[in-house]
C-alpha positions as CSV (number, residue, x, y, z in Angstrom):
1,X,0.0,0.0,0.0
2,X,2.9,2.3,1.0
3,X,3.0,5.3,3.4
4,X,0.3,7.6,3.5
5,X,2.9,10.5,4.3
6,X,4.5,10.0,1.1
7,X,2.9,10.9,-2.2
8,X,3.8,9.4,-5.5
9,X,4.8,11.7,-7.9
10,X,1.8,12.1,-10.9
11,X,3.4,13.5,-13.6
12,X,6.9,13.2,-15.1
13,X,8.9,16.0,-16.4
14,X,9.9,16.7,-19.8
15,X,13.5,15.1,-21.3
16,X,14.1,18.0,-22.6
17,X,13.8,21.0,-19.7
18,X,14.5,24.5,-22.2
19,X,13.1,22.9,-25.9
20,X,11.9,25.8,-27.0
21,X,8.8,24.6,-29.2
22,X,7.3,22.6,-25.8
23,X,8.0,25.4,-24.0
24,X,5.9,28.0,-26.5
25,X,2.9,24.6,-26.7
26,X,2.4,25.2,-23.2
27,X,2.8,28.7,-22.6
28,X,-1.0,29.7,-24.3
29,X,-2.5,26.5,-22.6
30,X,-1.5,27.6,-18.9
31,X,-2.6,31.2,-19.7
32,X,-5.9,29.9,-20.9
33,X,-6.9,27.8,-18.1
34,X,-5.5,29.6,-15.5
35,X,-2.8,26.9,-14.1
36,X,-0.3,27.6,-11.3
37,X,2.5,25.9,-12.7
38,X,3.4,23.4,-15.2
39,X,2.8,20.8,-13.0
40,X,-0.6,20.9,-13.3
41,X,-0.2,20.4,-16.8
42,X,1.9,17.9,-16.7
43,X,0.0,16.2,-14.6
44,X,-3.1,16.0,-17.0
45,X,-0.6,14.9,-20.3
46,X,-0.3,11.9,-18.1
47,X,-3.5,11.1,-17.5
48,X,-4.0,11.4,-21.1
49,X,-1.2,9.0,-21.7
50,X,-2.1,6.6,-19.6
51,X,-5.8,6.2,-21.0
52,X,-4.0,6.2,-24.6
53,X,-1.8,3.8,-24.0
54,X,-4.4,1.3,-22.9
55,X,-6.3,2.1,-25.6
56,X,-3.3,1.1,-27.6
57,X,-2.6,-1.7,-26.3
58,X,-6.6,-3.0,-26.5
59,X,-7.0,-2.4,-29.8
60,X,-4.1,-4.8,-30.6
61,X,-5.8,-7.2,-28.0
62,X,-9.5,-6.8,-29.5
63,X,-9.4,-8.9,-32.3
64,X,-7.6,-11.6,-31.1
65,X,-9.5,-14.4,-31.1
66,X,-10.9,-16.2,-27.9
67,X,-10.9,-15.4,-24.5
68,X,-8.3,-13.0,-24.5
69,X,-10.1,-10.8,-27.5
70,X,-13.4,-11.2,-24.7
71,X,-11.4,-9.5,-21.9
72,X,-9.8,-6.6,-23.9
73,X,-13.7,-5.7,-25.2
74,X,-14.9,-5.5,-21.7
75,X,-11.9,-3.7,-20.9
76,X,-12.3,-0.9,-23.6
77,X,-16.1,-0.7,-22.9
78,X,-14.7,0.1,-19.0
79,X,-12.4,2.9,-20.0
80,X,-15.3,4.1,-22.4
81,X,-17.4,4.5,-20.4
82,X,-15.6,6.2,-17.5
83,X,-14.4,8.8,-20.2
84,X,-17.8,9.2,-20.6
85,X,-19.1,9.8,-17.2
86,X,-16.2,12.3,-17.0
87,X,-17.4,14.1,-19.6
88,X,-14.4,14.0,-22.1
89,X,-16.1,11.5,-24.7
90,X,-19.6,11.1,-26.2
91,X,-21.4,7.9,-25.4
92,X,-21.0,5.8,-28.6
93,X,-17.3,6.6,-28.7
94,X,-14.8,3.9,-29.7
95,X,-11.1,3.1,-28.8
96,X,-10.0,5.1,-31.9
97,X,-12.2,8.3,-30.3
98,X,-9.8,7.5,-27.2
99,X,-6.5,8.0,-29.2
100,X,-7.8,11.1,-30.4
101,X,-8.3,13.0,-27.4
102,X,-6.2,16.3,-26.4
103,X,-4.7,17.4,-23.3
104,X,-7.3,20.4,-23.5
105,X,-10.3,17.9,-23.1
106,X,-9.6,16.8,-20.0
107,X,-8.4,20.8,-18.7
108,X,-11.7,21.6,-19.9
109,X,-13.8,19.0,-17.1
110,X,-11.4,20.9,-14.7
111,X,-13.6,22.6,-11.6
112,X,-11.4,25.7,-12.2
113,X,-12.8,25.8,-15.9
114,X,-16.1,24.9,-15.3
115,X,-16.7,27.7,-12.6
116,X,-15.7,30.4,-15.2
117,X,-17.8,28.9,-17.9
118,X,-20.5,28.9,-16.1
119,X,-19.6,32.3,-15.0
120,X,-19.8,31.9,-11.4
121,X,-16.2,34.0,-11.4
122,X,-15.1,37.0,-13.8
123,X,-11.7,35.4,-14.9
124,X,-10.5,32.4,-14.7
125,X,-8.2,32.8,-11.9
126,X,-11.0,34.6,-10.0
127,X,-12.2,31.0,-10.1
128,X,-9.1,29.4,-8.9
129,X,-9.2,32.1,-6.0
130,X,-13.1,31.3,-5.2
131,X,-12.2,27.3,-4.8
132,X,-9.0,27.7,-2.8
133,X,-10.4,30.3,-0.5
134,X,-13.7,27.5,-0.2
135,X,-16.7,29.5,-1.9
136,X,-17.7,26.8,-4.5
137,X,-19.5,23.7,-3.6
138,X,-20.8,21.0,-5.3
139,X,-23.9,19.8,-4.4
140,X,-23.3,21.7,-0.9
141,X,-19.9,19.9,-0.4
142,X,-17.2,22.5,-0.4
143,X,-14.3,21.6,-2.9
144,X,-11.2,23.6,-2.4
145,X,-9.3,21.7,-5.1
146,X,-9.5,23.4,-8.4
147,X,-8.2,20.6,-10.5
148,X,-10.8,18.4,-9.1
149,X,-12.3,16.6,-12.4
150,X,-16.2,17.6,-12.7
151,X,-18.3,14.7,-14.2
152,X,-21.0,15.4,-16.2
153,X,-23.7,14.7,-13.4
154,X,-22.0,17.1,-11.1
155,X,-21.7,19.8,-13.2
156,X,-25.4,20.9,-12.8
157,X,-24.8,21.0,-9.1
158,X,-21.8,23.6,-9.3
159,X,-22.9,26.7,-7.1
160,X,-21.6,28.8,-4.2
161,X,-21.3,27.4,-0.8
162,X,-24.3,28.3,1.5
163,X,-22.2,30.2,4.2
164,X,-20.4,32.1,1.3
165,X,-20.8,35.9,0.9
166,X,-21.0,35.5,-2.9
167,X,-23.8,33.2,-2.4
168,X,-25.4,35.5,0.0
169,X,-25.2,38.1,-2.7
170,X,-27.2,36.1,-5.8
171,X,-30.1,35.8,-3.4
């Protein structure tokens, strides 16, 4: 299980610290959704690698005959339809659909994101302020996390927290 105290790292850092072309990819991205370091970016590319390498490696497992070709279709159907509860793919979406996805998808289910769409905050680092400093609840459970990854049946329940002042001020 390992130590509670310690936390794994969840992203890894690029090879390549100063390339100037990743370094100019990223710039506009962290800008745009109002993140506090690269980490946080980071951090999503490897979610988005991980769910594309299993895609990967199911589509060269799901038309293998028997069993084995059995397993790998439950298995894709799994990751499907998480993706889909998350609200990064549509509902008839295939392992290809899964290869295809961008790092912006899953920035864009981001609590931080959604706030400001749904214009709950002026900016998008007004939003990030509003999470951290515990005015944004969903479904009356504060979240103070702003990269906490909305699913679709929680975004509907976005609002202020009840003790807020900003909720006090909608009334």
């Amino acid at each position: 299980m390992g130590d509670p105290k310690r936390h794994r790292k969840k992203y890894l850092t690029p090879k390549k610290p100063w390339d100037r072309v990743r370094l100019e990819k990223e710039r506009p991205l962290i800008i745009k959704y109002g993140l506090r370091n690269k980490r946080e970016l980071w951090r999503f590319q490897a979610i988005l690698r991980k769910y594309r390498r299993a895609a990967r490696e199911l589509l060269a497992k799901v038309n293998l005959p028997g069993r084995e070709g059995e397993i790998a279709k439950a298995k894709a159907q799994q990751i499907i339809k998480k993706l889909n509860r998350i609200g990064v793919l549509p509902e008839n979406a295939t392992l290809d659909d899964i290869l295809n996805l961008t790092v912006e998808d899953f920035l864009e289910r981001r609590l931080q994101t959604i706030v400001y769409r749904m214009g709950l905050a002026n900016t998008i680092k007004q939003a990030r302020q509003l999470i951290v400093h515990g005015h944004i609840a969903i479904a009356g459970r504060r979240v103070t996390s702003p990269s906490y990854i909305v699913e679709k049946d929680e975004e509907s329940l976005i609002d202020y927290y009840p003790n807020s002042p900003f909720a006090k001020r909608g009334e």
